[in-house]
C-alpha positions as CSV (number, residue, x, y, z in Angstrom):
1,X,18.0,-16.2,2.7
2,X,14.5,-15.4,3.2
3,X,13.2,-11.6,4.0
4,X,9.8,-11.6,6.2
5,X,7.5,-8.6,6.3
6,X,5.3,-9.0,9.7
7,X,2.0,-6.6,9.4
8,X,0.0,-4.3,12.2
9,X,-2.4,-7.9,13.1
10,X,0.7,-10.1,12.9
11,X,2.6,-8.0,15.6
12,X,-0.9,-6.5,17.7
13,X,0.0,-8.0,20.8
14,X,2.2,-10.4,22.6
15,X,0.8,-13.4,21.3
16,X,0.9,-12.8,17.9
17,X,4.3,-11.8,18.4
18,X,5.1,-15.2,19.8
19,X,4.0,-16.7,16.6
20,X,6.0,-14.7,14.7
21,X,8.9,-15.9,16.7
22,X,7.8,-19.3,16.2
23,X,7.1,-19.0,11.9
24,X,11.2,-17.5,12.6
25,X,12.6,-20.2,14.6
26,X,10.7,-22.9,12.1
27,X,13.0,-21.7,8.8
28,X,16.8,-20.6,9.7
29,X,16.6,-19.2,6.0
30,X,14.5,-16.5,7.8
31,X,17.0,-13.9,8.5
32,X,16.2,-11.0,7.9
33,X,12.3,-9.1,9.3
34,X,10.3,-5.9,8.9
35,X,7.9,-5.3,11.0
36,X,5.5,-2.9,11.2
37,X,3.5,-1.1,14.0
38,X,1.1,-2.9,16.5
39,X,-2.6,-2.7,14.7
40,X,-5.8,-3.9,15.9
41,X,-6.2,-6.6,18.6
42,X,-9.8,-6.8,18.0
43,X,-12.4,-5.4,15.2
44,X,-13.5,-2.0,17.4
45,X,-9.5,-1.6,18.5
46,X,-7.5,1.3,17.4
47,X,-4.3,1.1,15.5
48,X,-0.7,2.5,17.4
49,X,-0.3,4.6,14.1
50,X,-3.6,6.1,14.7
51,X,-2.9,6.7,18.0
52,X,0.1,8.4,17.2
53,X,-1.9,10.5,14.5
54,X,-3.8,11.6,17.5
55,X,-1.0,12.4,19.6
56,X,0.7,14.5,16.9
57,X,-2.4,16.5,16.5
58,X,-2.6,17.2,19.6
59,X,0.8,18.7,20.1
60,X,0.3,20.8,17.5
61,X,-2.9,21.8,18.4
62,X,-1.2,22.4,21.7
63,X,-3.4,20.8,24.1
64,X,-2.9,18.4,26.6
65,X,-1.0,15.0,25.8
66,X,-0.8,13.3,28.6
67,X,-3.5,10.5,28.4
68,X,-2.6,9.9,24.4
69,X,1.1,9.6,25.5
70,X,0.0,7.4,27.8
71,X,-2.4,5.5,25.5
72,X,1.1,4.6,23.3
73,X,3.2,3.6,25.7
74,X,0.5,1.4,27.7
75,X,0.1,-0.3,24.5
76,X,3.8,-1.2,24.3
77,X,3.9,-1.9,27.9
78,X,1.6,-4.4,28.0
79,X,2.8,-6.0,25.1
80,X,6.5,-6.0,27.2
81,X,4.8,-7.4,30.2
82,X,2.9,-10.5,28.5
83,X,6.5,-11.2,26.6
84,X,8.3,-11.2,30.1
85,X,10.4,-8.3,29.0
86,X,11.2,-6.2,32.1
87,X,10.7,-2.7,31.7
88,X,14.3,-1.6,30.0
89,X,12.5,-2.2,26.6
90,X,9.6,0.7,28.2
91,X,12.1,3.2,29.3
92,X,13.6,3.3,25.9
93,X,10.6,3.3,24.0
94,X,9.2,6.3,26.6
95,X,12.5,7.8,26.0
96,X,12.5,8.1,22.6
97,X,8.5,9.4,22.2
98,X,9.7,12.1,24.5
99,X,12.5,13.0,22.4
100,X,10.3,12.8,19.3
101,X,7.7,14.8,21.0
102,X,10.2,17.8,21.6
103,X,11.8,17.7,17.7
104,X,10.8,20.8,15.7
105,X,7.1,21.5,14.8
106,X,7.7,24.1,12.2
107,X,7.4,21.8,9.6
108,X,3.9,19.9,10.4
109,X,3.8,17.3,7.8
110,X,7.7,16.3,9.2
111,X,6.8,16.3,12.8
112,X,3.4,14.4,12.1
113,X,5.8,11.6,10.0
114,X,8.6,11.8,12.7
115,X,5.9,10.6,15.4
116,X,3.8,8.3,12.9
117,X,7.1,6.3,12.4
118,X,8.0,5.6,16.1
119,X,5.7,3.0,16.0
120,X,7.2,0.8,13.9
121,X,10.4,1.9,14.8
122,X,9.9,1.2,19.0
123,X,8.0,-1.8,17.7
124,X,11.5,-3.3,16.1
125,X,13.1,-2.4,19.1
126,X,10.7,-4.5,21.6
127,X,10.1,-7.8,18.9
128,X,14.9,-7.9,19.0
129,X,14.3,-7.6,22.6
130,X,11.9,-10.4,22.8
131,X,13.7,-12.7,20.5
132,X,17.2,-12.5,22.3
133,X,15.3,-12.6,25.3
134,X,14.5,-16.1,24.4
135,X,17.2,-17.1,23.0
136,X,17.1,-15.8,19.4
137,X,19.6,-14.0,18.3
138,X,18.3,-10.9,17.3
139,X,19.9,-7.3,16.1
140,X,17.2,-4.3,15.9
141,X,18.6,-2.0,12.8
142,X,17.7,1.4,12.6
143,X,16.8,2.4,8.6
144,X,19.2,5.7,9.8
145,X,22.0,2.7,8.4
146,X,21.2,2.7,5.1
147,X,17.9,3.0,3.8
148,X,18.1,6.5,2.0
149,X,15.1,8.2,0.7
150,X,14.4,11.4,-1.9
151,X,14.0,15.0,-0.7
152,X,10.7,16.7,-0.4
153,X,8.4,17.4,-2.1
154,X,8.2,14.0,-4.3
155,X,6.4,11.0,-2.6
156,X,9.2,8.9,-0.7
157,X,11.2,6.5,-2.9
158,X,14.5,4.8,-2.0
159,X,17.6,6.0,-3.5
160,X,19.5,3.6,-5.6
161,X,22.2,3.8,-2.9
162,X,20.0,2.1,-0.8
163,X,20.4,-1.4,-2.0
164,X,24.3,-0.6,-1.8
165,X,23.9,0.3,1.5
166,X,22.0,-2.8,2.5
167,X,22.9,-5.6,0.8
168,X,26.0,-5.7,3.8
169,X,22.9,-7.2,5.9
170,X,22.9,-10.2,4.0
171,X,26.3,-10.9,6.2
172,X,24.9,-10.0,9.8
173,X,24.7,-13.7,11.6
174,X,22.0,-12.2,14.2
175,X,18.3,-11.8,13.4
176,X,17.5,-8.5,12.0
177,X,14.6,-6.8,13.1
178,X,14.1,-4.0,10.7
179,X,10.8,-1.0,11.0
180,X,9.3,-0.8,7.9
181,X,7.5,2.8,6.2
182,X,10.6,5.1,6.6
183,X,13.6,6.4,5.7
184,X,15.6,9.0,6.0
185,X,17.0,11.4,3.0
186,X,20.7,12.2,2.7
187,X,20.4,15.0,4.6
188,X,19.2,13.0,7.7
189,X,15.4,14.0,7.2
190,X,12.9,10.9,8.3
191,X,10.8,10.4,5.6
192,X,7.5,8.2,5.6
193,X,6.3,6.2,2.5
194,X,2.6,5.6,2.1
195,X,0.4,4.0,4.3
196,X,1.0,0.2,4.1
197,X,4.8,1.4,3.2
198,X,6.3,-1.0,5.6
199,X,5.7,-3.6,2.4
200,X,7.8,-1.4,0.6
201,X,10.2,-1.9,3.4
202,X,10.4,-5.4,3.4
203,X,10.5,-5.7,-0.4
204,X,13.9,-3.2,-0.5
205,X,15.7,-5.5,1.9
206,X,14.8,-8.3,-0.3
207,X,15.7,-6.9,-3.0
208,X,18.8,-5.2,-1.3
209,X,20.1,-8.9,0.0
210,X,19.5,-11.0,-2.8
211,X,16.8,-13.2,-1.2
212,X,15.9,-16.0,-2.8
213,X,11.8,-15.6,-0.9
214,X,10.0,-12.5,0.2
215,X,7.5,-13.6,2.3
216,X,4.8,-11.5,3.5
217,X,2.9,-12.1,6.1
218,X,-0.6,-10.6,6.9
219,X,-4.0,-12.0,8.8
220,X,-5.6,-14.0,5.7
221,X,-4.7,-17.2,4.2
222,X,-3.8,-15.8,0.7
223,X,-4.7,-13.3,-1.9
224,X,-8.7,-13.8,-2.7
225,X,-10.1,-13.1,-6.5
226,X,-12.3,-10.5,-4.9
227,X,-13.0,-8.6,-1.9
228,X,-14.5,-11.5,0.8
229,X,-16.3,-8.4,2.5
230,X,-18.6,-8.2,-0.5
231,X,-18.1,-11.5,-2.2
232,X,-19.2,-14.1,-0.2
233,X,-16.2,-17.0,-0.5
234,X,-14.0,-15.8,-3.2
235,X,-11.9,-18.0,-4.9
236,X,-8.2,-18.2,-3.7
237,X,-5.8,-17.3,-5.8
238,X,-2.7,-19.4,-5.7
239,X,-0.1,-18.0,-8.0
240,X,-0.6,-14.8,-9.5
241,X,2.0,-12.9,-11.5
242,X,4.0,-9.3,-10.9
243,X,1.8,-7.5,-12.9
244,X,-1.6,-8.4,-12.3
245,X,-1.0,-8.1,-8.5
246,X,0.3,-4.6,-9.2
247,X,-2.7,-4.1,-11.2
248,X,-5.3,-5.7,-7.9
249,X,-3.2,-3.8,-5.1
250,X,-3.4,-0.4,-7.4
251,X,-7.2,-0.8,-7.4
252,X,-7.8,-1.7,-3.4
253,X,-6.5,-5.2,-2.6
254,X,-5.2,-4.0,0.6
255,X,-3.6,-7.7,1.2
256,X,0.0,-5.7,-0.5
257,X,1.0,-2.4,-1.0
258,X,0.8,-1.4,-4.7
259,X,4.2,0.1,-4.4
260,X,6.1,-3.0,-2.8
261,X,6.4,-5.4,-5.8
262,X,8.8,-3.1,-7.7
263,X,11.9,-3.6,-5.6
264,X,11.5,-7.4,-6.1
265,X,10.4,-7.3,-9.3
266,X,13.5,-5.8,-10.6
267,X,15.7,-8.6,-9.1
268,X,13.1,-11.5,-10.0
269,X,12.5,-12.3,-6.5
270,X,8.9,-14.5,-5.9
271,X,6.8,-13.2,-3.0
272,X,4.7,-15.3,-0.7
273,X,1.9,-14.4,0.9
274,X,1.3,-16.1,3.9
275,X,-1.0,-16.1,7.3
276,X,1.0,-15.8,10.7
277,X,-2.2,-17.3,12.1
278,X,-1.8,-20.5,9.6
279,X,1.6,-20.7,8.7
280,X,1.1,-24.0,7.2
281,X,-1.0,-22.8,4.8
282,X,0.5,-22.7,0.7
283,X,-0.5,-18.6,0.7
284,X,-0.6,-16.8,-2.7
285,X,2.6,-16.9,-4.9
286,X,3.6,-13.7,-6.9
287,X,5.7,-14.9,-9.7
288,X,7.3,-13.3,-12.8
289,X,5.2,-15.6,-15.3
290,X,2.5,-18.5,-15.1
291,X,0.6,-20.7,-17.4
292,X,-2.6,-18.5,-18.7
293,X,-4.8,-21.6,-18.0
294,X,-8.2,-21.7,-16.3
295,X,-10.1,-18.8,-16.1
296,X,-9.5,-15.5,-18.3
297,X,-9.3,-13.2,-15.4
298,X,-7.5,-13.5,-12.2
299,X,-9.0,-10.9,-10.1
300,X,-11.5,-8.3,-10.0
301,X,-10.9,-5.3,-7.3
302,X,-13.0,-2.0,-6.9
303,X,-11.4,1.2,-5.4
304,X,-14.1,4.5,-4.9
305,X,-12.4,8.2,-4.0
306,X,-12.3,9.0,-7.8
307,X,-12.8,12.7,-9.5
308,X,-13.2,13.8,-13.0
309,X,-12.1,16.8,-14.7
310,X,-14.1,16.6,-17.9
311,X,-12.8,19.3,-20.9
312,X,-14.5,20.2,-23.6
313,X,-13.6,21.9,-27.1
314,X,-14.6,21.9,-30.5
315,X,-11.5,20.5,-32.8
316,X,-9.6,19.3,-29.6
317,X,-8.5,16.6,-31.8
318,X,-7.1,19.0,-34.2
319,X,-4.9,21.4,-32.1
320,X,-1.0,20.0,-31.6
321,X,-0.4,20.0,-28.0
322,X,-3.9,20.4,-25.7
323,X,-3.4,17.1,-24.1
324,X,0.2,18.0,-23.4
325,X,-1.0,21.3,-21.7
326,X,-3.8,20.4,-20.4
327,X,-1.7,17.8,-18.0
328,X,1.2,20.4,-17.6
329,X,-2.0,22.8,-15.6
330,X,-2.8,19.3,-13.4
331,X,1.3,18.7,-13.1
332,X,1.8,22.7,-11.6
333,X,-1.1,21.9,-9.4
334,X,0.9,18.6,-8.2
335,X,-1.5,16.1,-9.1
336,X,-1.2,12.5,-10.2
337,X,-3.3,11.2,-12.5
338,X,-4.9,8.0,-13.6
339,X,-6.7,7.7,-17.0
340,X,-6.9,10.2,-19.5
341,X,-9.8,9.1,-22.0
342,X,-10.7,11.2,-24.2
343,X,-13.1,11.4,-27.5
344,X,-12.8,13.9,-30.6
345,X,-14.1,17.0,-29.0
346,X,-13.8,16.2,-25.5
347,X,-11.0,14.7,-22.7
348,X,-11.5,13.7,-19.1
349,X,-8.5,13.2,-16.9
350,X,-9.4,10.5,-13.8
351,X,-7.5,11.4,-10.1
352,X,-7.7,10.5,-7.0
353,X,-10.0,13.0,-5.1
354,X,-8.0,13.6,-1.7
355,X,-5.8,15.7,-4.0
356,X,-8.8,17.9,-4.7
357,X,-10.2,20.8,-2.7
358,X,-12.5,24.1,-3.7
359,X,-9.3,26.4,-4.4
360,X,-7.5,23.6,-6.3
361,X,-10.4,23.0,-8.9
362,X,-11.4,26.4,-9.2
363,X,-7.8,27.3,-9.7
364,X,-7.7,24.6,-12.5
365,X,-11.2,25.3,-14.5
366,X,-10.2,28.5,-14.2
367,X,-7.1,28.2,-16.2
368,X,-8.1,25.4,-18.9
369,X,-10.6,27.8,-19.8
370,X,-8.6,30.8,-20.3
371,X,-5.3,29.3,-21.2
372,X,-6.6,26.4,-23.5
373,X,-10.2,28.6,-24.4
374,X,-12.1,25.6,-23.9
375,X,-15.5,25.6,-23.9
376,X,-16.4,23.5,-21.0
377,X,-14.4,22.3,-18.2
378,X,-16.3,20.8,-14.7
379,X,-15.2,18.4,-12.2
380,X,-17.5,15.6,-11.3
381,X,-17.2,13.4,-8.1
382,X,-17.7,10.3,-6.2
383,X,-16.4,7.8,-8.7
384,X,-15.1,4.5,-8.6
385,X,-12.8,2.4,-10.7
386,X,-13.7,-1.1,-11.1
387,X,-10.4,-3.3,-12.3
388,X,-10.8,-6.5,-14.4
389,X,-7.3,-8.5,-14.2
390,X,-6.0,-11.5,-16.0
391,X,-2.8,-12.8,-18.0
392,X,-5.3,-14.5,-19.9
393,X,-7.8,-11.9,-21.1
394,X,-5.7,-10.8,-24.1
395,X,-6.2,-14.5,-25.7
396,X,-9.9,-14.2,-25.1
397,X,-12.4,-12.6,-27.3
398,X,-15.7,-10.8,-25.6
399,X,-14.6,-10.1,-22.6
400,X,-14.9,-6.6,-22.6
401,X,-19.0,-7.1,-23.9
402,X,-19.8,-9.9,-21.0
403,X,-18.6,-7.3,-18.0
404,X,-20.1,-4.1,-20.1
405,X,-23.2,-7.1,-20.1
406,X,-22.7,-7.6,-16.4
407,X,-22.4,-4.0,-15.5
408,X,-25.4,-2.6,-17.5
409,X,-27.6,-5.6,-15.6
410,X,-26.8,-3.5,-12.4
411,X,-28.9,-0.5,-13.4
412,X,-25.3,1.4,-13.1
413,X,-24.0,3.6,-16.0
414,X,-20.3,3.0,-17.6
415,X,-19.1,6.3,-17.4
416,X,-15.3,4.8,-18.6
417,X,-13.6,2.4,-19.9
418,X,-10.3,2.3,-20.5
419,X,-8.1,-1.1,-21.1
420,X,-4.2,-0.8,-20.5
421,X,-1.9,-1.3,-23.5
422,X,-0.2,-5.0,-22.4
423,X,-4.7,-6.1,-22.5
424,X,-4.1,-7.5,-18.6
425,X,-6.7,-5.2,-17.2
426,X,-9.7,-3.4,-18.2
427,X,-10.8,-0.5,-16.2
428,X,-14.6,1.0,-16.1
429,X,-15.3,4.4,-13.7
430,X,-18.9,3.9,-12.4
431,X,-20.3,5.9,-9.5
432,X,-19.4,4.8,-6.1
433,X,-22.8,3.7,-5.3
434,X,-22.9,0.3,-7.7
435,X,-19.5,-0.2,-6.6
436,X,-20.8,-3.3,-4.4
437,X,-23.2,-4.5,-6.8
438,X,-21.3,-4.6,-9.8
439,X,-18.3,-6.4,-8.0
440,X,-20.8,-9.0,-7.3
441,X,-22.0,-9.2,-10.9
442,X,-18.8,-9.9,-12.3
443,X,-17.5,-12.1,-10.1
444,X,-20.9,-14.0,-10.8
445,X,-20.2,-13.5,-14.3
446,X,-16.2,-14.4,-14.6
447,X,-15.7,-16.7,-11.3
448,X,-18.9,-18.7,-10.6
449,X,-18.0,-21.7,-12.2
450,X,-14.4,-21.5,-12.4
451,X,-11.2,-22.5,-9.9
452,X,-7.8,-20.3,-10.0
């Protein structure tokens, strides 16, 4: 059995949708799909999810709703129209917006994910109705039948009942057509997972059935070394392990969720990435292990929207318990963080900086300074972190000194450096501005003459 996650370009609009029905129909191993919410037909086009976004703010704004109502369900109606669907598919799809639309707003952040998830969830609908509709098969299931998520206020994670729950799809003999980014908790709560979570999705039910292939399929040919908006012609990557595409999707390779590969990983399960505008084409294979031949480093990805909070305090080094406590303040503030370098005197903890606002890091100085009397404590912005991956780095000496090399030819400062304990990635925080040029250098530096 093979599990297929469709994203926002593969299912934009009627055509694409016909392909998909097409890469389904070529394989019967291909049981089992997530799909996610239409996306952009064209470069200046607007996502459904953002439209939604849109439309939830509005209701809760409590203005008019009418023409961004109408903007969703036009998009789904033509979609219906160029599929031949007639418009049964329209009225449930209206239906259940207008039910959505009238659930309870006292609870923002719930209402806003309650209307954010209709789109892949009306999307799922439409693509089973197409499918049958043409002979296929095909069984829309609702994630209300198994696919049970945490309680507020931890980010969404599935419950280890959930793979119970769904491995009994593995026996359905229709095509499933499954949403992907939601669940709901045991309480019967819908729950989103991050954006890009319908990856998640599809890696669960892989997981959950015992496929044998997760295939994902997106609008490029395969996983690139480096980001082809910056890099002109990256090299493809063409098999590439668990961990160093956790490491790249962490760091911005937006090709695959940097959640999705645990689910799959667990079970062992190899993912594909694939086009669904060139199925014929090999893709990128994530595997458990590969030969570390060729080139020392697999990928290179940059991610900006970093902040620092740098503490400072003579002794640090010396007093049991700072870092502990220091971490504990950023934990009751609930913020995740990333690095945590730190020297004999001084520590800087690296987070994300959407989980940052005036109150928050006021709030937080103010208490490292009077709770852990240190001498200095600021927060700097507009960072970013610039990820060097490879299975091969750790058997290769000077690495770190010819990207330090390639950096410091930029003009741009290393204001970190921090390499994780299994030596597959090294990670430097520069300011945002290089970002662009340094990816360049070391690609340049590490990929120029080298295949992958």
């Amino acid at each position: 059995m093979i599990v297929c996650k469709f994203g926002g370009t593969s299912v934009a609009n009627a055509q694409q949708i016909k392909k998909v029905a097409n890469i389904v129909k070529a394989n019967p191993a291909r049981k089992i799909i997530a799909v996610s919410a239409p996306g952009k037909r064209t470069d200046d086009d607007i996502k459904v999810t953002d439209l939604l976004i849109q439309l939830a703010n509005s209701v809760l704004q409590g203005v008019d709703i009418e023409l961004k109502l109408n903007a969703v369900i036009e998009r789904y109606a033509d979609i219906a129209s160029e599929l031949g669907l007639d418009d049964t598919i329209i009225q449930v799809i209206t239906s259940d917006l207008n039910e959505r639309l009238a659930s309870d707003k006292s609870e923002k952040a719930q209402f806003m994910d309650n209307i954010k998830a209709s789109g892949e969830d009306n999307n799922a609908k439409l693509i089973a109705a197409y499918f049958s509709s043409i002979g296929m098969p095909a069984k829309y299931i609702s994630p209300k039948e198994g696919l049970i998520v945490n309680d507020l206020p931890e980010r969404t994670f599935a419950l280890p009942e959930t793979y119970v729950n769904l491995s009994k799809l593995a026996h359905v003999e229709e095509i499933i057509v499954f949403p992907g980014f939601f669940g709901y908790t045991k309480a019967g709560v819908l729950r989103t997972f991050d954006r890009g979570g319908s990856d998640i999705t599809g890696s669960i039910l892989a997981s959950a059935v015992g496929a044998e292939l997760y295939e994902n399929f997106t609008d490029v040919d395969c996983v690139f070394s480096a980001n082809p908006r910056v890099v002109n012609c990256p090299v493809e990557i063409k098999e590439i392990t668990y961990r160093e595409m956790r490491e790249l999707s962490y760091a911005g390779f937006s090709v695959f969720h940097d959640e999705a590969l645990m689910p799959v990983y667990k079970q062992g399960i190899p993912v594909n990435i694939k086009n669904t505008n060139n199925p014929d084409a090999p893709g990128t294979h994530i595997v458990p292990k590969r030969p570390a031949a060729g080139s020392p480093v697999t990928g290179i990805a940059t991610d900006s929207g970093f902040s620092i909070l740098y503490v400072s305090k003579y002794l640090m080094n010396r007093e049991v318990g700072f870092g502990r406590r220091l971490l504990q303040i950023i934990e009751e503030e609930n913020i995740s963080y990333e690095h945590t370098p730190s020297g004999l005197d001084d520590i800087s903890v690296i987070m994300r900086s959407h989980q940052l606002n005036d109150e928050v890091e006021a709030r937080i100085i103010k208490r490292v300074k009077e709770e852990l009397h240190a001498e200095d404590a600021l927060f700097r912005h507009d960072f970013s972190m610039v990820v060097i991956v490879g299975e091969g780095m750790r058997h290769n000496t000077g690495l770190a000194a010819r990207a330090a090399t390639a950096i410091s030819n930029t003009g741009a400062n290393i204001e970190m450096i921090n390499q994780g304990s299994s030596e597959v990635s090294l990670v430097f925080g520069v300011r945002s501005q290089y970002e662009n040029q340094i990816l360049k250098a070391l690609y340049e530096e590490f990929f120029a003459h080298t295949t992958v």
